[in-house]
N, C-alpha and C positions, 0 to 999 in steps of 0.2 A: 190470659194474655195472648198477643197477636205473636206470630211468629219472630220472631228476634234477627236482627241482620246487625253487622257489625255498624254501620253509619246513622244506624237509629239510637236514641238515647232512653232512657227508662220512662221518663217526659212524655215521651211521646208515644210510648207502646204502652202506656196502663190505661186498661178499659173503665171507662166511668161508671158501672155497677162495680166494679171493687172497689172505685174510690168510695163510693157511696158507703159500700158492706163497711170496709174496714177503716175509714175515713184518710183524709190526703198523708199523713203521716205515716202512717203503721203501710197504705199502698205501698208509697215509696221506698219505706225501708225494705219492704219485701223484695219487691225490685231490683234493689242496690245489690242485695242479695243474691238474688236468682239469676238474675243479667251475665255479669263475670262467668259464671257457671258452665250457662245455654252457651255463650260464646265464643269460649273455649272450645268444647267440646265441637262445634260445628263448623267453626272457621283457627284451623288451627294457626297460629303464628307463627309468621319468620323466625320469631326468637329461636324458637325450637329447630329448627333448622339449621340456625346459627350454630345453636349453639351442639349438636350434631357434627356439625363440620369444624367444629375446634376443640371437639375428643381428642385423644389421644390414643395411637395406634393401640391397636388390641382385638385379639379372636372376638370377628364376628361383628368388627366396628363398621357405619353407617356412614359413610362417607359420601353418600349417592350424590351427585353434580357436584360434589365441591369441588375449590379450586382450590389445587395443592402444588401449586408451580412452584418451580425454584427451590425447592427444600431439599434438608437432607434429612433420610428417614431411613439411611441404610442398617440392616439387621433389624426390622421392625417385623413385629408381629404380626398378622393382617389375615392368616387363617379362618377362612368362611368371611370375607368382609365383604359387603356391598358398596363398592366402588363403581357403579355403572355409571356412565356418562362422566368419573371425577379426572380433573385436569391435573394431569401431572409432566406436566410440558420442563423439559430439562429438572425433573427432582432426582435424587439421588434416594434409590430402592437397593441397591448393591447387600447381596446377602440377606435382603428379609422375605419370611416366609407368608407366603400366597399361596398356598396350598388351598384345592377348591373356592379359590377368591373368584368374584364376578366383575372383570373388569369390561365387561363389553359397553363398547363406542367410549371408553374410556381414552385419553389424549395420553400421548406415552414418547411424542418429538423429543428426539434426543436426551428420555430419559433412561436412565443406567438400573438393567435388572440383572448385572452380571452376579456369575454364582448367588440366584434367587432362587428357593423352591418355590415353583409355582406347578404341581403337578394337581393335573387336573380343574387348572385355572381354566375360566372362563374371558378368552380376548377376541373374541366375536367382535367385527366391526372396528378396530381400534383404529388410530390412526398414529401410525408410533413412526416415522419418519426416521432414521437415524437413531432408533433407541438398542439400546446394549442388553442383550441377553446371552453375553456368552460367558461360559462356563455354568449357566443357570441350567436346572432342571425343570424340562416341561414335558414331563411324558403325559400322556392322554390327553393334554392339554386343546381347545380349539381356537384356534386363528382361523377363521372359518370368518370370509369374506374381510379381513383386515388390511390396512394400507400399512405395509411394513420396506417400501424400499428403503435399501441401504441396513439394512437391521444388522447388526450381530449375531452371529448364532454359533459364532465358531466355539467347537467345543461341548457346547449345549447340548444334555440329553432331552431326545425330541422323541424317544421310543412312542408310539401309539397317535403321535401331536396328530391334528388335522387342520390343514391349512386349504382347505376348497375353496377356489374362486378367489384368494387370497390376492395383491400386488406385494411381488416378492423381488423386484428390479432390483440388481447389482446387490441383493442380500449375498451375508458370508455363511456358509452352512459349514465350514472348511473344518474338518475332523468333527463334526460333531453325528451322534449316535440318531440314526433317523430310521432302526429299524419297523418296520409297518408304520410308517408314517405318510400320511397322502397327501397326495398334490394334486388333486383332480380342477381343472380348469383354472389351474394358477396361473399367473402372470411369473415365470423365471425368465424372462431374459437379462442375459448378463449375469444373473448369478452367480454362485462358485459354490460346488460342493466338492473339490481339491482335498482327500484326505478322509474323507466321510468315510461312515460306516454302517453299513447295512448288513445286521445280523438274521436278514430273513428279509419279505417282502418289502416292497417300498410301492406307491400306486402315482405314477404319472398320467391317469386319463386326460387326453385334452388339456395338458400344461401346454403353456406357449413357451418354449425353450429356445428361444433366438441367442446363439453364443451363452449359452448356458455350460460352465467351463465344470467339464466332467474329467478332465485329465487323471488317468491312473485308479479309474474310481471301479468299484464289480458291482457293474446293474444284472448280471445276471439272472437274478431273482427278482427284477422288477416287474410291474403288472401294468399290463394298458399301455406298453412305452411301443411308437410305432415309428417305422422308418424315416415319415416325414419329420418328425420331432428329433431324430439323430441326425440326419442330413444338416439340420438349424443349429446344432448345438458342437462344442467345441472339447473335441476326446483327443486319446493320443494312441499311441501302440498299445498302449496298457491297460487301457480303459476296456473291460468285459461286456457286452453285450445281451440281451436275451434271446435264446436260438432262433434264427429266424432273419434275425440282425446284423445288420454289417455297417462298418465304416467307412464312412466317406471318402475320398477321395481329397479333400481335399484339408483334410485332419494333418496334422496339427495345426490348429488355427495360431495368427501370432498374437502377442501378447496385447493384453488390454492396457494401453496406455494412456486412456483417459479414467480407468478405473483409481488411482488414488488422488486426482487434478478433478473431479466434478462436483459440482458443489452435494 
């Protein structure tokens, strides 16, 4: 037989020495046969895909590009699942466990992973606009070049997270645990880490920290944090330093009052 494509019919792909050999009947059935087979196997179908994306949560589930908006899947099970690229634009995740889940470039606008174990998740690239992770666990976790303004994090263990080159605009980090946790060439302006906690190092290389509201916070154990970046950002008497460092002048910055009025 000639190679098999899904737009050709058995009709037309049966060579005429096997009509001949095994005459037009027993061909065909062979065909009828064979066909379904080869074409499966080579062009796989939508179905299967479909029907991938209307599993049901569970360690290790395939969810890759589906679109999973709007739902509630809170306390779902989702450990090792391949959600890369899946769309979860306003779903409700609240309390399910994402433990080494692969959500990168996965959509997460204004979706809710508050108190989620997601440690050592994969959210590379996301675009989570507005979505809620506080009180969740994401230690070792990367957000590593992800679009997360306005995010939630208050509260949130972030030990080990890495957020590189991340957009982190008017996110809340407010008490949540950010020990070794990096920021290297993030976008913080406007943030707030009010209340955080840094049990050991924390890495600001090259963060853009424009009113980045440190009030009361001990960066003394920070790394890479440089005068220009404390001159841009928003400390108070209280707020510790790394030696070398000093406060501005023009500290206390006053209060941000388009912070709960912006869209």
């Amino acid at each position: 037989m000639n190679t098999l494509s899904p737009e050709l019919t058995c009709h037309t792909e049966i060579d005429a020495p096997l009509v001949r050999s095994l005459g037009p009947a027993k061909a065909f059935a062979l065909c009828a046969l064979v066909f379904p087979i080869i074409a499966a196997s080579t062009f796989p179908s939508h179905a299967q895909d479909s029907a991938s994306c209307r599993s049901s949560p569970a360690v290790g589930t395939n969810w890759r590009d589906c679109n999973k908006k709007q739902l509630i899947l809170g306390s779902s099970n989702l450990e090792n699942a391949n959600l890369f690229s899946t769309d979860f634009s306003q779903t409700d995740l609240s309390g399910s466990n994402l433990k080494s889940a692969n959500l990168e470039k996965a959509t997460l606008v204004r979706a809710s992973l508050a108190g989620a174990n997601a440690d050592k998740a994969n959210f590379a690239k996301v675009e989570g606009y507005r979505s809620d992770f506080s009180g969740a666990s994401a230690e070792n976790a990367s957000f590593a070049s992800s679009e997360l303004q306005r995010t939630n994090f208050s509260n949130a263990h972030l030990t080990g997270a890495d957020f590189e080159k991340a957009e982190l605009g008017r996110a809340n980090f407010d008490k949540a645990v950010l020990t070794g946790t990096r920021f290297p060439m993030a976008n913080l302006s406007r943030a707030s880490f009010v209340g955080s906690i840094f049990e050991g190092p924390i890495e600001f290389d090259r963060a853009f920290m424009f009113l980045t509201r440190i009030e009361g916070v001990d960066l003394s154990a920070a790394s890479n944090l440089q005068q220009e970046q404390v001159d841009l950002a928003c400390g108070d008497s209280a707020t510790k330093l790394p030696a070398g460092l000093s406060a501005p002048a023009n500290w206390p910055c006053p209060a941000d009052s388009d912070a709960a009025t912006d869209p």
